[in-house]
Backbone as ProteinMPNN parsed JSONL, in Angstrom:
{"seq_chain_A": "XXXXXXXXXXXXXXXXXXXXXXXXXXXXXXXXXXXXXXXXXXXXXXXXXXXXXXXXXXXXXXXXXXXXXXXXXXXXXXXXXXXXXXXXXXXXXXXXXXXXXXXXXXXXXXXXXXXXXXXXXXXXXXXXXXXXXXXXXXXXXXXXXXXXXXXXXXXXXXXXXXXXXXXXXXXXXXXXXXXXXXXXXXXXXXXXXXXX", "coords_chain_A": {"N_chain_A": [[109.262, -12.828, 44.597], [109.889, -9.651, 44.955], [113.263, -7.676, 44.38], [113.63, -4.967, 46.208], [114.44, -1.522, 44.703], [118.024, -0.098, 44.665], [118.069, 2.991, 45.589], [115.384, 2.341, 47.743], [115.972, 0.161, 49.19], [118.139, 2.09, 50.409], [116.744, 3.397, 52.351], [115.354, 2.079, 53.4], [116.842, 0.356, 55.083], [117.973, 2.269, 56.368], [115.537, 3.379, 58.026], [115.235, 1.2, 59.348], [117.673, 1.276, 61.085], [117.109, 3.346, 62.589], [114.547, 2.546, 63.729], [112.382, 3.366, 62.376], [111.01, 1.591, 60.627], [108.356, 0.728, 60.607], [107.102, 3.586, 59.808], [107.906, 3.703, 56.961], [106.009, 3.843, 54.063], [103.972, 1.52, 52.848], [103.764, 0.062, 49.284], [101.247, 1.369, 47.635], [98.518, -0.517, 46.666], [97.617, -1.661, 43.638], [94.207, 0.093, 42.482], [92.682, -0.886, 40.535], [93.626, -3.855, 40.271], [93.048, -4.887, 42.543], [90.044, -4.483, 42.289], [89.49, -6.454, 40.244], [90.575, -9.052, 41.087], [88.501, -9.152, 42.872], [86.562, -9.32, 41.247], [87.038, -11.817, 39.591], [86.368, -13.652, 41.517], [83.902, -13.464, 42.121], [82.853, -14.004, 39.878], [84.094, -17.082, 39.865], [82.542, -18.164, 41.756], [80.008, -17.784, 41.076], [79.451, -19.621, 39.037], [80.667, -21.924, 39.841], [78.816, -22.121, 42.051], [76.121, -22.523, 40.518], [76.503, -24.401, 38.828], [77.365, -26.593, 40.614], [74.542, -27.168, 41.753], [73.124, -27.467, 39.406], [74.612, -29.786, 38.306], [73.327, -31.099, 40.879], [70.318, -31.068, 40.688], [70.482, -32.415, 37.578], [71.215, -35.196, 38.426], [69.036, -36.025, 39.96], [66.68, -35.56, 38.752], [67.168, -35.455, 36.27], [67.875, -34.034, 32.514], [66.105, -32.508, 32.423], [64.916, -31.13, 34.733], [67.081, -29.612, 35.192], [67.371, -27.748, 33.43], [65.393, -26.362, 34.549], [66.525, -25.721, 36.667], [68.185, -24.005, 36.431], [67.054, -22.094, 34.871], [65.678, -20.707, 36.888], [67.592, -20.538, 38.913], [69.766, -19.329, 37.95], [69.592, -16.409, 37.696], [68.376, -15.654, 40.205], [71.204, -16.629, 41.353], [73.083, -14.37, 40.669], [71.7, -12.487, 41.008], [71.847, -12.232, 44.007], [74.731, -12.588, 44.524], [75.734, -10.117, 43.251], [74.009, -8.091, 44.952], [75.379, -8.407, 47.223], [77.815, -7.638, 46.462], [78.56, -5.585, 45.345], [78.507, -4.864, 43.002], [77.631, -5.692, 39.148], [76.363, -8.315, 37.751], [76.096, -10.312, 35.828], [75.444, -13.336, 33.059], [76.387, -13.545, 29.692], [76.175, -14.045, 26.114], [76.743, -14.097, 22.411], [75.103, -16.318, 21.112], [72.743, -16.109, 22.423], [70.425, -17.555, 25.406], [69.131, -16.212, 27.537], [70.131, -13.108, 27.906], [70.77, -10.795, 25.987], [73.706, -9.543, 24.931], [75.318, -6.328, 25.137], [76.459, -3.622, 23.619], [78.926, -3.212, 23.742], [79.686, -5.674, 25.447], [79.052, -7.27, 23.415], [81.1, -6.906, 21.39], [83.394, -7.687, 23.122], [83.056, -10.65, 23.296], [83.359, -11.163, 20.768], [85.47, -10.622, 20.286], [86.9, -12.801, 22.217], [85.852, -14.609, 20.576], [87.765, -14.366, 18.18], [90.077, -15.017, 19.974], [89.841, -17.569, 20.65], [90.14, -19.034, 18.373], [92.875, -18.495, 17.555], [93.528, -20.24, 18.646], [93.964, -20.352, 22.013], [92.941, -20.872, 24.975], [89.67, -21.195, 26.26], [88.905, -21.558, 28.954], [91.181, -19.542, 30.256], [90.726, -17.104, 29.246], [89.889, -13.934, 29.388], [88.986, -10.226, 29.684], [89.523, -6.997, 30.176], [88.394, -3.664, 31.505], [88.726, 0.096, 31.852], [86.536, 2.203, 32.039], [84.584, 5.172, 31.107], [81.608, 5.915, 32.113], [78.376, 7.246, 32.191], [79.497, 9.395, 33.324], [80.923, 8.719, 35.201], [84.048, 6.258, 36.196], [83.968, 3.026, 35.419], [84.887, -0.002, 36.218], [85.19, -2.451, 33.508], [84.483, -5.824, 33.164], [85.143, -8.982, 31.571], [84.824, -12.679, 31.335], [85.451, -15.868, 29.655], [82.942, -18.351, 28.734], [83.556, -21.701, 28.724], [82.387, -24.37, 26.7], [81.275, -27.868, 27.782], [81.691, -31.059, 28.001], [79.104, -31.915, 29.529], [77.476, -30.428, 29.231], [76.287, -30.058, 26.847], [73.975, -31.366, 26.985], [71.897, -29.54, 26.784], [73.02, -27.402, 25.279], [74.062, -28.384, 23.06], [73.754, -30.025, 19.538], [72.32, -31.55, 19.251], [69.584, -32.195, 20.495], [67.544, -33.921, 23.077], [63.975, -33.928, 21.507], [61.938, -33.64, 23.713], [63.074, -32.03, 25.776], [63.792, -29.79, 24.231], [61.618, -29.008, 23.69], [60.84, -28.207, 26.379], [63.012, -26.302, 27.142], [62.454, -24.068, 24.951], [59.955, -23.414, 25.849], [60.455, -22.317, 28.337], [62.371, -20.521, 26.855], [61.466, -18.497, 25.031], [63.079, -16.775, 23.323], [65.315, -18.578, 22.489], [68.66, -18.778, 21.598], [70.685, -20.389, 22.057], [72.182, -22.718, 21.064], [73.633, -25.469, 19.725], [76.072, -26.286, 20.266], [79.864, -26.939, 19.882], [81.915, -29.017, 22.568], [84.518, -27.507, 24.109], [84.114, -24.78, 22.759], [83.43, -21.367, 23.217], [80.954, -20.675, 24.942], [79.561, -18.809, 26.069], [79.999, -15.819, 28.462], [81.058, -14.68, 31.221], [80.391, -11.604, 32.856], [81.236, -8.286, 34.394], [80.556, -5.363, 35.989], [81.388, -2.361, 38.051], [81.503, 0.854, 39.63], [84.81, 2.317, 39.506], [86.044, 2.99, 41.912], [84.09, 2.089, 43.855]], "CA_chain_A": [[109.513, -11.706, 45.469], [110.268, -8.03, 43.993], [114.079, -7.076, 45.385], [113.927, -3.487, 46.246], [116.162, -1.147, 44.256], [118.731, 0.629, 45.5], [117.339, 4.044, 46.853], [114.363, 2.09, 48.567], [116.841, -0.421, 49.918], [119.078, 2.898, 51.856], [115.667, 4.264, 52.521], [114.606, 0.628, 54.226], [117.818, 0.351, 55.591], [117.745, 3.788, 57.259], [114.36, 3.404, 58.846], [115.29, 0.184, 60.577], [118.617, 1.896, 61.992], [116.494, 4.4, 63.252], [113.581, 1.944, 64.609], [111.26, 3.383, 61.557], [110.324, 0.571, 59.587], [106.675, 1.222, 60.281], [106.812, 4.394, 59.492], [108.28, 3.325, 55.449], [104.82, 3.509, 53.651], [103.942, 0.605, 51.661], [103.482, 0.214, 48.111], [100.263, 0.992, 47.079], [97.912, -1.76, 46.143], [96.632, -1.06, 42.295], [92.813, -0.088, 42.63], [92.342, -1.673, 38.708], [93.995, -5.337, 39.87], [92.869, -5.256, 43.615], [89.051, -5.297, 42.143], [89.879, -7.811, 39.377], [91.014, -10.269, 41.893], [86.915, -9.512, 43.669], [85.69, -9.85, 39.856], [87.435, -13.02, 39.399], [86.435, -14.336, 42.556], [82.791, -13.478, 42.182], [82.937, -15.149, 38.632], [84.069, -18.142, 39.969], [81.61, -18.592, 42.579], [78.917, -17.797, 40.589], [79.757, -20.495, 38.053], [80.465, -23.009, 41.272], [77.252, -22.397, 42.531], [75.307, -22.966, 39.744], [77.251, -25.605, 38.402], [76.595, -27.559, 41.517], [72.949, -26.926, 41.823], [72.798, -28.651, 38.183], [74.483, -31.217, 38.836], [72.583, -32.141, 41.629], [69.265, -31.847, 39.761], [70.864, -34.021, 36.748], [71.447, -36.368, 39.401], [67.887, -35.832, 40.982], [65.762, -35.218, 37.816], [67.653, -35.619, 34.42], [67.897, -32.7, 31.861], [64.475, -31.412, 32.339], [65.057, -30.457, 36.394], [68.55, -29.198, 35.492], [67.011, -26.945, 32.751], [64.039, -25.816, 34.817], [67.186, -24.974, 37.881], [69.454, -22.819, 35.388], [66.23, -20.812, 34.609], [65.518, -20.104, 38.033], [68.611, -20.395, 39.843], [71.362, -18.536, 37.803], [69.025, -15.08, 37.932], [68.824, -15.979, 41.523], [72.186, -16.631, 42.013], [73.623, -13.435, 39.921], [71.22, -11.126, 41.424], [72.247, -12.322, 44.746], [76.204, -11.95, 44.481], [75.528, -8.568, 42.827], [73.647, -7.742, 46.185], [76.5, -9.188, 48.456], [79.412, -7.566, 46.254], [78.031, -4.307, 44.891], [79.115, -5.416, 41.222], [76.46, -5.54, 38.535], [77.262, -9.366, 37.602], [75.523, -11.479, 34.827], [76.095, -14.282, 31.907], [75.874, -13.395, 28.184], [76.42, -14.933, 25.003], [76.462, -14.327, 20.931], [73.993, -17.087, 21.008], [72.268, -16.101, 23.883], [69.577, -18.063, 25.921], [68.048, -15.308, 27.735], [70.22, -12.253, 28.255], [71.653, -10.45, 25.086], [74.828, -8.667, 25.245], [75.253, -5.009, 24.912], [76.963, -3.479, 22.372], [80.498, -3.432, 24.242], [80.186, -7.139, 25.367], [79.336, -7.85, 21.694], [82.626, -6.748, 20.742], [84.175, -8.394, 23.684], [82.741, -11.636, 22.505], [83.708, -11.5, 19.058], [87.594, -10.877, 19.875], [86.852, -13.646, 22.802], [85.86, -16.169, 19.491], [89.286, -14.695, 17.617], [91.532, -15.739, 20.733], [90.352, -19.108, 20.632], [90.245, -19.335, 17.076], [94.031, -18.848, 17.481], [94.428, -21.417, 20.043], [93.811, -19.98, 23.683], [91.976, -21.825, 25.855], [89.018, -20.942, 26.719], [89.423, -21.346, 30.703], [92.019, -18.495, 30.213], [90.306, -15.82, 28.158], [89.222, -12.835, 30.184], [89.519, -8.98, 29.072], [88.981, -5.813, 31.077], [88.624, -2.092, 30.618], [88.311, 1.158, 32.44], [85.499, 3.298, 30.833], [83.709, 6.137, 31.607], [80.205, 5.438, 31.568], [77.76, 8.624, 32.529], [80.907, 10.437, 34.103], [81.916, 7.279, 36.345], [85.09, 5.423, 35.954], [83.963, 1.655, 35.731], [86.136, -1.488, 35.334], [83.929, -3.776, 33.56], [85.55, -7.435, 33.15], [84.067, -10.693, 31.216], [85.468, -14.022, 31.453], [84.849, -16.708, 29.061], [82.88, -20.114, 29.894], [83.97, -23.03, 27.951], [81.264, -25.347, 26.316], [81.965, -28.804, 28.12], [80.303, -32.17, 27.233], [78.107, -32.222, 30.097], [77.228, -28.603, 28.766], [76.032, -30.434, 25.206], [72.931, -31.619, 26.598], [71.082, -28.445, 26.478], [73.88, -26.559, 24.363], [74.601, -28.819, 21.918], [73.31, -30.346, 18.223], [71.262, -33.34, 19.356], [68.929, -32.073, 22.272], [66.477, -34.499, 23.012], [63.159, -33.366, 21.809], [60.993, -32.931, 24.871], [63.674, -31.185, 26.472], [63.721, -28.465, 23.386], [60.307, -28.424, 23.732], [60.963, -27.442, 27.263], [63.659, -25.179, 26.618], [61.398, -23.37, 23.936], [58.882, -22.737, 26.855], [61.432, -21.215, 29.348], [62.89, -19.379, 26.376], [61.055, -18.179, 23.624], [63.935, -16.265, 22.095], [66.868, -18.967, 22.651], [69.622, -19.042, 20.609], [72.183, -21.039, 22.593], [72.114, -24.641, 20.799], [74.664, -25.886, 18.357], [78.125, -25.243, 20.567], [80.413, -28.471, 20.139], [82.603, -29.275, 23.324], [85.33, -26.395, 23.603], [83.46, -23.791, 22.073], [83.098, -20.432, 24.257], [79.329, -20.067, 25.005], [79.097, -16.924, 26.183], [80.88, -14.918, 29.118], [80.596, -13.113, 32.815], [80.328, -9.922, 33.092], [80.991, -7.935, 35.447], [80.816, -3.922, 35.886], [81.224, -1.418, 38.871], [82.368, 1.816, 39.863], [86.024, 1.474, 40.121], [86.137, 3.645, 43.663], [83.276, 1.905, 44.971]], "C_chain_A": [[110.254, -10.629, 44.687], [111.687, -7.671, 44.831], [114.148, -5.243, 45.099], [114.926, -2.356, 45.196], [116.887, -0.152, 45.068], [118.411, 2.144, 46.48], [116.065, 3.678, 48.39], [115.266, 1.113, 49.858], [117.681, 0.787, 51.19], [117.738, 3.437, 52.7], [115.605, 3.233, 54.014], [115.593, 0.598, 55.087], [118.439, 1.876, 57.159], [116.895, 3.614, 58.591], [114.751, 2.296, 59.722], [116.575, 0.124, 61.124], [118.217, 2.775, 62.88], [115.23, 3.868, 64.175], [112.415, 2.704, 63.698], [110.637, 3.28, 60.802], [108.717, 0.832, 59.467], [106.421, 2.262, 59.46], [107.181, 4.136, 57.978], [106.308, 3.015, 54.762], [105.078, 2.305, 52.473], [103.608, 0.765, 50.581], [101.8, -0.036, 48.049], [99.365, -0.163, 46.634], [97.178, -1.007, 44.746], [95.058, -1.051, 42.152], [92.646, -1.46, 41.319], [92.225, -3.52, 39.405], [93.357, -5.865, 41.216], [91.435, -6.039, 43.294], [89.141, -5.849, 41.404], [89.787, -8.672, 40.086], [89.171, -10.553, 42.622], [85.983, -9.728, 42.16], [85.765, -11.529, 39.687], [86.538, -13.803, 40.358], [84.57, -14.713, 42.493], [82.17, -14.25, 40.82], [82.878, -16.657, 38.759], [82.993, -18.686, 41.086], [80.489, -18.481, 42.179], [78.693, -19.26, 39.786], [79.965, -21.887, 39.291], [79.432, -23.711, 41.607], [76.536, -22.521, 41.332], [75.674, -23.932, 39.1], [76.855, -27.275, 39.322], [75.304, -27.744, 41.782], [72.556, -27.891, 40.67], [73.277, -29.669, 38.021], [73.967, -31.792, 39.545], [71.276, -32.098, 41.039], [69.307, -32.887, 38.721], [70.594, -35.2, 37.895], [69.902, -37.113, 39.697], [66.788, -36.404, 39.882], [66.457, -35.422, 36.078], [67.837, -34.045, 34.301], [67.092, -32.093, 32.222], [64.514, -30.997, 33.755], [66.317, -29.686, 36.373], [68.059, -27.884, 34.273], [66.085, -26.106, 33.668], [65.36, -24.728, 36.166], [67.869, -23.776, 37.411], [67.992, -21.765, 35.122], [65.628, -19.704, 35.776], [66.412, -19.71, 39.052], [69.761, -19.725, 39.442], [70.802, -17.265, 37.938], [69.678, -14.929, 39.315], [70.283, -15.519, 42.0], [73.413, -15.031, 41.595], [73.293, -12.656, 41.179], [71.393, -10.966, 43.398], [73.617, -12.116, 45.14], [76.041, -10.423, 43.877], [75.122, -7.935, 44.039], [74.749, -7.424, 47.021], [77.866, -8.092, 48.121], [79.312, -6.002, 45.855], [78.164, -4.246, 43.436], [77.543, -5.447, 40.514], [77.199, -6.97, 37.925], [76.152, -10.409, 36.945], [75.931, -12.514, 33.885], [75.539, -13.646, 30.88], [76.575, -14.038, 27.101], [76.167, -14.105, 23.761], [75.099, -14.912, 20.831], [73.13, -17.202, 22.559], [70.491, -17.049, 24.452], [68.476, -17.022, 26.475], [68.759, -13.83, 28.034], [71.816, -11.856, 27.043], [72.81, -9.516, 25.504], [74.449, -7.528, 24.808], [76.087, -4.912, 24.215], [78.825, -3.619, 22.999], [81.01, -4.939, 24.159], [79.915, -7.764, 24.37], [80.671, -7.821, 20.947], [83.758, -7.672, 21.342], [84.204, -9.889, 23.261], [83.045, -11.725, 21.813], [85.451, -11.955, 19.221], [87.631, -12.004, 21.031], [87.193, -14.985, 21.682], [87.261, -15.785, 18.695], [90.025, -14.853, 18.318], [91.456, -17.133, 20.571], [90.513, -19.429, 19.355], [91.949, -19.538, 16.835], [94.525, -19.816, 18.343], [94.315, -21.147, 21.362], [92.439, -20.441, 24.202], [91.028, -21.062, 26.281], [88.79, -20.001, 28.286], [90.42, -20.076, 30.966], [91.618, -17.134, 29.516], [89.782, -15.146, 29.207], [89.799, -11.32, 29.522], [88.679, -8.422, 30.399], [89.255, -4.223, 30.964], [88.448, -1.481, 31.878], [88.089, 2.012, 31.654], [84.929, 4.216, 31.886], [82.436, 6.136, 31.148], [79.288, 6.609, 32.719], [78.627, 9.512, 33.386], [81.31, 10.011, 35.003], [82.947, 6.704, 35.548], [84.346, 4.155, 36.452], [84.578, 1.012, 35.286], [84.533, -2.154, 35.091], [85.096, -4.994, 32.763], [84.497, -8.488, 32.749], [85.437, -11.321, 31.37], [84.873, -15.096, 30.857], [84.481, -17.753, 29.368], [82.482, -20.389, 28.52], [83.049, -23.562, 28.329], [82.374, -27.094, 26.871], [80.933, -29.966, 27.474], [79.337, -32.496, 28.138], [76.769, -31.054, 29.572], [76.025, -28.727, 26.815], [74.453, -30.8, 25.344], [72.159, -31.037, 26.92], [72.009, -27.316, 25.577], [74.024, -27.018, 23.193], [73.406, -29.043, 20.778], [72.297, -31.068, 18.179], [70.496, -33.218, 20.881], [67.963, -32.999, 21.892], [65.235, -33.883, 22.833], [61.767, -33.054, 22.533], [61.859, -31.615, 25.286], [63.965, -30.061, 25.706], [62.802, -28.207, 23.604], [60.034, -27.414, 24.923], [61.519, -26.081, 27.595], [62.801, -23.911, 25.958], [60.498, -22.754, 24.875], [59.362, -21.517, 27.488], [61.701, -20.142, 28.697], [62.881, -19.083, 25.494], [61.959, -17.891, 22.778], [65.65, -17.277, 22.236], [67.117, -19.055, 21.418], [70.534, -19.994, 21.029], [71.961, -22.44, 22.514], [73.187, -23.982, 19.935], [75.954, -25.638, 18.513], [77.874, -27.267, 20.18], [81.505, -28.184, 21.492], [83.885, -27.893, 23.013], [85.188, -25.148, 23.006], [83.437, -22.681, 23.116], [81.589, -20.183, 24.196], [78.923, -19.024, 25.894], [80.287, -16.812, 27.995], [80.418, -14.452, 30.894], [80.931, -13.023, 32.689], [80.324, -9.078, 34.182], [81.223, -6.367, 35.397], [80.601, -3.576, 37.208], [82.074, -0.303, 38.738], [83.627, 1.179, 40.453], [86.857, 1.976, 42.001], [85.114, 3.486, 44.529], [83.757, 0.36, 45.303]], "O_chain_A": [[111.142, -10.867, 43.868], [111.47, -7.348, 45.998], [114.558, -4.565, 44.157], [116.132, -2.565, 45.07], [116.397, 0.497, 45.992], [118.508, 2.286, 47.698], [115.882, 4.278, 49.449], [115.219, 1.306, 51.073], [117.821, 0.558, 52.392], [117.958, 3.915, 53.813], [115.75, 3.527, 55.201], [115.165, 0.89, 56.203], [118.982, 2.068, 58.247], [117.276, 3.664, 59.76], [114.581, 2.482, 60.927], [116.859, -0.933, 61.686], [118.868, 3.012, 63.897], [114.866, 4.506, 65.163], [111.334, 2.701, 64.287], [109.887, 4.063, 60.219], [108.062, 1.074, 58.453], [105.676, 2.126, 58.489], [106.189, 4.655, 57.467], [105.607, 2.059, 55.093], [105.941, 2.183, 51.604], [102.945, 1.799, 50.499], [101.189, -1.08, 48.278], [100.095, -0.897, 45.968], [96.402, -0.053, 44.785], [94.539, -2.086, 41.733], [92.529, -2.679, 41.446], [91.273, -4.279, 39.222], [93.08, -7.063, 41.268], [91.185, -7.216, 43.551], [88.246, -6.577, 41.834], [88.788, -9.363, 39.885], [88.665, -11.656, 42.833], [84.868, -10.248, 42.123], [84.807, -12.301, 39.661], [85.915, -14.718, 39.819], [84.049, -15.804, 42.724], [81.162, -14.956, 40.824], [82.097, -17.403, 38.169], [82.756, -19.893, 41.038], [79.659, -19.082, 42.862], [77.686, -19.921, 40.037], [79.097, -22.759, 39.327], [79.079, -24.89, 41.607], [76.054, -23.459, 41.967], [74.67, -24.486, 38.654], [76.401, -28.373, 39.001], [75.072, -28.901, 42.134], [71.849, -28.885, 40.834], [72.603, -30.611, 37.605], [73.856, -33.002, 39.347], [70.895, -33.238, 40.773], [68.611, -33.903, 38.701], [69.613, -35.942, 37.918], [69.645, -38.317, 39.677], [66.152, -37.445, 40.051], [65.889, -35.48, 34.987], [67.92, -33.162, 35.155], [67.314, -30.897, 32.407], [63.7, -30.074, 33.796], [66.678, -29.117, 37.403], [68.722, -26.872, 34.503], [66.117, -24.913, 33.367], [65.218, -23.547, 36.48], [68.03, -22.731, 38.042], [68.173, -20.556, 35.262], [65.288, -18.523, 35.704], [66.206, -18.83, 39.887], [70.679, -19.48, 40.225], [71.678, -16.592, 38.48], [70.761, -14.451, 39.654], [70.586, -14.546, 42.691], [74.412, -14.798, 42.275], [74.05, -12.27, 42.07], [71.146, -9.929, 44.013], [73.768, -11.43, 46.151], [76.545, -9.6, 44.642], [75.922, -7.056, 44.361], [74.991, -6.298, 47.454], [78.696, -7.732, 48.956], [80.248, -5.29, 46.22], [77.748, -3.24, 42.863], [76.503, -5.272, 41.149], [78.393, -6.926, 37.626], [75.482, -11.188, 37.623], [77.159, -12.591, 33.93], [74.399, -13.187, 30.948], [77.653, -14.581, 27.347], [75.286, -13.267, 23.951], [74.104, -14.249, 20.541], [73.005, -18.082, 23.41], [69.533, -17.017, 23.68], [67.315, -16.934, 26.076], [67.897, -13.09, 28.508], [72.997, -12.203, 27.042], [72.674, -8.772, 26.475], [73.414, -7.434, 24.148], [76.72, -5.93, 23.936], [79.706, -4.218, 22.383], [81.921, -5.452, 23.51], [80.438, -8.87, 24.225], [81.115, -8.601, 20.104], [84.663, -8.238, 20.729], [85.275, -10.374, 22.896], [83.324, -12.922, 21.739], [86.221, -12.805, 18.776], [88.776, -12.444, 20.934], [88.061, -15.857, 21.689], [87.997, -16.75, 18.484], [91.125, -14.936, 17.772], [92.42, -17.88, 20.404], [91.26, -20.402, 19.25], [92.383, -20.453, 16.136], [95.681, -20.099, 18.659], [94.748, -22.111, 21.993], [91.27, -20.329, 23.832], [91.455, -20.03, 26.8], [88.634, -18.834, 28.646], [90.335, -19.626, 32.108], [92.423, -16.216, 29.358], [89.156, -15.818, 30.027], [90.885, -11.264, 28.945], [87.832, -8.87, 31.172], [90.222, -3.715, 30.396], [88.114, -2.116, 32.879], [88.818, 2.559, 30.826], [84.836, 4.071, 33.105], [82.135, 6.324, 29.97], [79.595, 6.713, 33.906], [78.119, 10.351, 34.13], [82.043, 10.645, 35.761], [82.819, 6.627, 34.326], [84.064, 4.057, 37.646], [84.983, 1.105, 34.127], [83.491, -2.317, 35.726], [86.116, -4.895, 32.08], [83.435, -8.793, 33.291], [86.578, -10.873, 31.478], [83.795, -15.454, 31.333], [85.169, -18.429, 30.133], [81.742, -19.906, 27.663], [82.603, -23.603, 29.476], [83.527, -27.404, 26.571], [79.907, -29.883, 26.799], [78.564, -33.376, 27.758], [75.54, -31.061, 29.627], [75.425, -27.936, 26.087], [73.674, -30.692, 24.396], [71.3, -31.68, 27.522], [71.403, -26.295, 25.252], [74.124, -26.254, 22.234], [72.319, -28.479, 20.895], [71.501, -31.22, 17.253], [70.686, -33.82, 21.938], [67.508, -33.062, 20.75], [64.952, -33.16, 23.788], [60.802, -32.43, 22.091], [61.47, -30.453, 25.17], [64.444, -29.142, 26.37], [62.672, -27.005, 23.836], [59.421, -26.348, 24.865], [60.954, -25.099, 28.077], [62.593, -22.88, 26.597], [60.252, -21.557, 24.727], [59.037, -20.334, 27.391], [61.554, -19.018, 29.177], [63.876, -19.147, 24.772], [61.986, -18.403, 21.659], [66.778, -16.8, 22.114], [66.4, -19.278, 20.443], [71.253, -20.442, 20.136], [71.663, -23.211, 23.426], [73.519, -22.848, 19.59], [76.782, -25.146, 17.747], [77.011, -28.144, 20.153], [81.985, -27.05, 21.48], [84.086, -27.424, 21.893], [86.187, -24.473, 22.757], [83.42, -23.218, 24.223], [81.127, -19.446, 23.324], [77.8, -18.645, 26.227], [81.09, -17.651, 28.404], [79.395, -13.939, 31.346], [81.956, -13.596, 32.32], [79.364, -9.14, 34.95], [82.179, -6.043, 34.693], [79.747, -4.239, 37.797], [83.085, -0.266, 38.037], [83.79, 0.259, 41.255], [87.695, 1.521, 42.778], [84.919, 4.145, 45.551], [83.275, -0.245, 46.261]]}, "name": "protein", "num_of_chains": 1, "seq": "XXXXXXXXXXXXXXXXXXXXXXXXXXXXXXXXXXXXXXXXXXXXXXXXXXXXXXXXXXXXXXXXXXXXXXXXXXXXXXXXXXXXXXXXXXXXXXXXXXXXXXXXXXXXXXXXXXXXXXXXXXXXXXXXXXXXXXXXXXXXXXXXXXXXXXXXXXXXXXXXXXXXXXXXXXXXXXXXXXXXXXXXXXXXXXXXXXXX"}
């Protein structure tokens, strides 16, 4: 809890001698951190939902139904929260599977791989800007997603080969093999106007 300082305190103090506490305007809410908190939020539910979806095909189908759901169901599920939130809200990667970064989130990425390189966790890495992009103010915000070991058997060193073969189908131009456990494999993204 923030204690007041002294002028706001006689101020506060005033108004509710007088019966006009209401009337004391509140502090602002920071546009920048208010949508952060709907970036974040839409981050994590994206990643939720598709997370669960592949696990329940693993479950259902092995690798090869959990590969075939991620090709159909994270578009899906993007281009659906983007709908819902007004955000422009995708995954990208360095080693990307199917959706290369732009030249910004290339950069973001890079200093993403020198935080963990010094030690910061993955799960904790996020950056965010306010740019002017065609004479709009947009926040755009990534957030890094940590390579896990369930994550290895279509990310990692030792894919079984049908399931490359499969892979290979879905995605002519992949790049995204060869993380080990802990590794950052790529990012959401998220951009909007910051007054919409």
């Amino acid at each position: 809890m923030t204690i007041p300082d002294q002028p706001t305190r006689r101020l506060l103090a005033t108004a509710l001698t007088l019966g006009l506490a209401g009337a004391v305007p509140a502090q602002a809410a920071d546009p920048v951190d208010q949508k952060l908190q709907e970036y974040r939020q839409a981050a994590q539910t994206f990643g939720k939902t598709l997370k669960g979806e592949l696990q329940a095909a693993m479950k259902q189908g092995g690798p090869m139904a959990a590969v075939s759901v991620c090709n159909q169901r994270a578009p899906e599920i993007a281009a659906r929260l983007s709908e819902e939130t007004g955000f422009t809200l995708r995954r990208t990667s360095l080693k990307p599977r199917a959706t290369p970064p732009s030249d910004w989130e290339r950069a973001v990425l890079e200093d993403f791989e020198a935080r963990r390189a010094d030690g910061e966790p993955p799960k904790s890495i996020e950056w965010h800007e306010v740019a002017t992009v065609d004479g709009e103010e947009r926040l755009r915000y990534m957030k890094a997603i940590g390579t896990q070991e369930v994550c290895l058997t279509c990310h990692g060193s030792n894919i079984d080969p049908a399931l490359e073969a499969k892979i290979k189908k879905l995605y002519p131009e992949d790049q995204a093999t060869g993380f080990e456990k802990g590794d950052i494999r790529g990012a959401f993204s998220i951009t909007a106007p910051l007054g919409g």
